[in-house]
N, C-alpha and C positions, 0 to 999 in steps of 0.2 A: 300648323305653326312651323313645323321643323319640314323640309324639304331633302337638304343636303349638307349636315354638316361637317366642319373642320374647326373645330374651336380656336376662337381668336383672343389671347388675353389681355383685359383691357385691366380696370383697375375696381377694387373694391374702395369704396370709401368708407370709411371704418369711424368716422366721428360726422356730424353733422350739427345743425343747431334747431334741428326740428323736433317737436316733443315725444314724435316718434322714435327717434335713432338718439343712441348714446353718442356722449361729448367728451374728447380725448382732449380739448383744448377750448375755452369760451371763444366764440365769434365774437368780434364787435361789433355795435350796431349800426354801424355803415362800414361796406366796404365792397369787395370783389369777391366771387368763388369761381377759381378756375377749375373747369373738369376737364382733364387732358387724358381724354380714350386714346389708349398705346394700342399700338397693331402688335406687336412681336415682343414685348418689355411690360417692366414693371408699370402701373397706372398712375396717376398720381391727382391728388385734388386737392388745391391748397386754398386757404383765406387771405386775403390781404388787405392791408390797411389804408383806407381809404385816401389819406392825406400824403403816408409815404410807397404808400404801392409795396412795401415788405410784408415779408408772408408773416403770419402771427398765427399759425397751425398749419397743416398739412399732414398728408399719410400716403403712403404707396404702400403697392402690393403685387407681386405676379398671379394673385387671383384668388377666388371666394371659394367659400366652401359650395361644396355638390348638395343636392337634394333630389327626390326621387319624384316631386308632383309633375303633374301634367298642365299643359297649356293653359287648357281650360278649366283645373284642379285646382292651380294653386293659388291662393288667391293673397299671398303676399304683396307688399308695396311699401315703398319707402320714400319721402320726398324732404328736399333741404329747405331751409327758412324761409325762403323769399318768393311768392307768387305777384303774378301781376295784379295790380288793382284795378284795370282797365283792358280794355281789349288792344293787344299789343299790335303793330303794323311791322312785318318784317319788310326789306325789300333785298331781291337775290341780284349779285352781280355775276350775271351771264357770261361780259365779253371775259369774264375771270377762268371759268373751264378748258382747263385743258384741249389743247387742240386736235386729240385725238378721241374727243368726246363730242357728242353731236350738241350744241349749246341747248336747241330747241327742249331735245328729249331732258336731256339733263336738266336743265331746268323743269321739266313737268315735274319729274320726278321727286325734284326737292318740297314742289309745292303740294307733293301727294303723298310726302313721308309727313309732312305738316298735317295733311286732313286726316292722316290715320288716327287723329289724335279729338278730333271734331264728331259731333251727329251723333250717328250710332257707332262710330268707331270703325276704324278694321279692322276685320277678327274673324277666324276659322270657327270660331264658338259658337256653339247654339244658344247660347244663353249669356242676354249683356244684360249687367247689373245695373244700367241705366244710359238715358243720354246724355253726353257727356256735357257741361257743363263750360267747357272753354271752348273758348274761338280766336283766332287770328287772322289777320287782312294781309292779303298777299298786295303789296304794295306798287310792285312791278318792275323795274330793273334799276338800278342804281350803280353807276359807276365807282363808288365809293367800295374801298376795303373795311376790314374788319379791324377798326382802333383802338375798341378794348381789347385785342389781340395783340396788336403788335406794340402797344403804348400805354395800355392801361389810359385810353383819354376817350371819353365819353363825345359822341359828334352828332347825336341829334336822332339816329339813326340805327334802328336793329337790322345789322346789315349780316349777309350770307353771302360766302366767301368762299373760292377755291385761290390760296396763295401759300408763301413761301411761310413756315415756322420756325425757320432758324432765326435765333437768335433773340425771339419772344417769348412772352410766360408761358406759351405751348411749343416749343421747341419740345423734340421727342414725339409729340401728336400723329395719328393718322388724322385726328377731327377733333377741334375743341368748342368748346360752348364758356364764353366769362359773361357772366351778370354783374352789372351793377347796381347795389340795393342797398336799402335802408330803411330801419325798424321791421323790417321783414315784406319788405315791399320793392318789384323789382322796377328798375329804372330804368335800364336798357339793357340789351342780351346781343353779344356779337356773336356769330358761328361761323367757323371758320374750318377749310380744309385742306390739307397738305397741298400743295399743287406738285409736287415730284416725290413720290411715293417712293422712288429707288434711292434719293439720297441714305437712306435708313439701311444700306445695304443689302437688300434683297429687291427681286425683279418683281417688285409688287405693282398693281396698277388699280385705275378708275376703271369700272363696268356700268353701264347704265342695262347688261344685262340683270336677271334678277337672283343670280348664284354667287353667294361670296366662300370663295374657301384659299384655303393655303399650305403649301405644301416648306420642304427647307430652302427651294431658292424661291421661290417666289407665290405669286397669286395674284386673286383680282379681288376687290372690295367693290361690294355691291354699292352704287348710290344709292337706291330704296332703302337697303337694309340700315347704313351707316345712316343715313338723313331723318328715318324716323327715330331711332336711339338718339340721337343729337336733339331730336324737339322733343324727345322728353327730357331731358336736360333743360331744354328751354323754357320748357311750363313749368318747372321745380322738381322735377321728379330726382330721387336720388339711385342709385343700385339696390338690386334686391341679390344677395350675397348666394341665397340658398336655394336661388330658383332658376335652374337653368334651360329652361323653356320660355321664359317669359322675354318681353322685347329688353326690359330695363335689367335684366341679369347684367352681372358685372365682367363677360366678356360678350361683348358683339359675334354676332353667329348668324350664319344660313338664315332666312327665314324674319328676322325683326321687321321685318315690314309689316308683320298682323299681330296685332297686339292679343294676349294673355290676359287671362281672370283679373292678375292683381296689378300686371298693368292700367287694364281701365277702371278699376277700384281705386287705384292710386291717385289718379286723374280725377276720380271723383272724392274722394277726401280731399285733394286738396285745393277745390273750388268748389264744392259744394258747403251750404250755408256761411 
């Protein structure tokens, strides 16, 4: 699971509306959850209200508590309210990657942080607690950005994005994921990623190598690593606070591209039956 790491703190979400996780605040039952994964800063995940786009809860954190399990040990998992009912079709905007990124790989890549999440899973684990139960349809390229990102406006479209965060409900993001959902059921799902990594003032950059680490001026962020954490975000999964091996721990690290015990346990709670 673990290769090489450098801990990256992203954000603990500390209330949810799933009957697993406690609730620091009621969700309503339509509206938005933004999970905005920080690279370098506090994380933040908020709710908003469907009709006025204003938050009606939220929590940040500069990071979760530690635990001592193993990859394939621990078999923690946590997921938020809203799963899809239906098999959901993403489509990835290519000509959107960075131009010092090769469009081709980078896109593989995001369609192969998506399948980690499929089949038998990927996983260093000798042992999977079943076949995984979801599936998504890689759709194929879409010129379109991510507008529950930058608009909170639903456009027909679960669209995957490398673009600008300022000045959107994920301003501050290295990579965010906003659903839109209702009675507990997801609508649509934009994901979305920084497209200039150095505005945040450090010499951070895209890798479609498969090492993410960071030092005080700078780093690289793996696209494997960050794109499979982002679709767990996108099938409901929430942070798992006290497990720092796992892909869905609450900072992105080395290594999330192969999913952990309570990872795909997770997965399988929350579409199985």
């Amino acid at each position: 699971m673990w290769r090489f790491l450098r801990i990256l703190p992203i954000f603990a979400v500390v209330f949810a509306f799933s009957a697993s996780s406690a609730s620091a605040a009621k969700a309503p039952q339509a509206g938005f959850i933004v999970f905005k994964d920080m690279g370098r800063a506090a994380g933040v995940v908020e709710f908003r209200d469907k009709a006025t786009g204003r938050i009606v809860g939220s929590s940040s954190t500069s990071g979760g508590k530690t635990g001592n399990g193993t990859a394939c040990g621990d078999s923690r998992h946590k997921y938020i309210g809203a799963r899809w009912a239906a098999v959901p079709t993403y489509r990835i905007n290519a000509a959107s990657v960075p131009d010092y990124l090769g469009q081709t790989l980078s896109r593989a890549q995001l369609v192969s942080a998506q399948k980690a999440w499929e089949g038998r899973f990927r996983t260093d684990c000798s042992t999977i607690p079943g076949p995984s139960p979801f599936d998504a349809t890689d759709g194929g390229d879409t010129p379109l950005t991510a507008t529950l990102v930058s608009e909170l406006t639903r456009d027909g479209a679960n669209t995957v994005s490398f673009q600008s965060l300022a000045g959107t409900v994920c301003d501050g993001a290295l990579a965010c994921v906003v659903t839109d959902y209702n009675r507990g059921r997801i609508n649509e799902a934009d994901m979305a990623f920084e497209e200039d990594l150095a505005r945040y003032g450090f010499q951070d950059v895209w890798t479609t190598d498969s090492n993410t680490w960071t030092d005080s001026a700078g780093g690289q962020f793996a696209i494997s690593d960050v794109g499979t954490h982002e679709f767990g975000h996108f099938a409901g999964l929430d942070h798992t606070e006290k497990s720092p091996e796992l892909t869905m721990y609450t900072f992105i690290h080395d290594g999330d591209e192969t999913l952990g015990l309570g990872d795909m346990k997770g997965l399988l709670a929350r579409y199985s039956g």
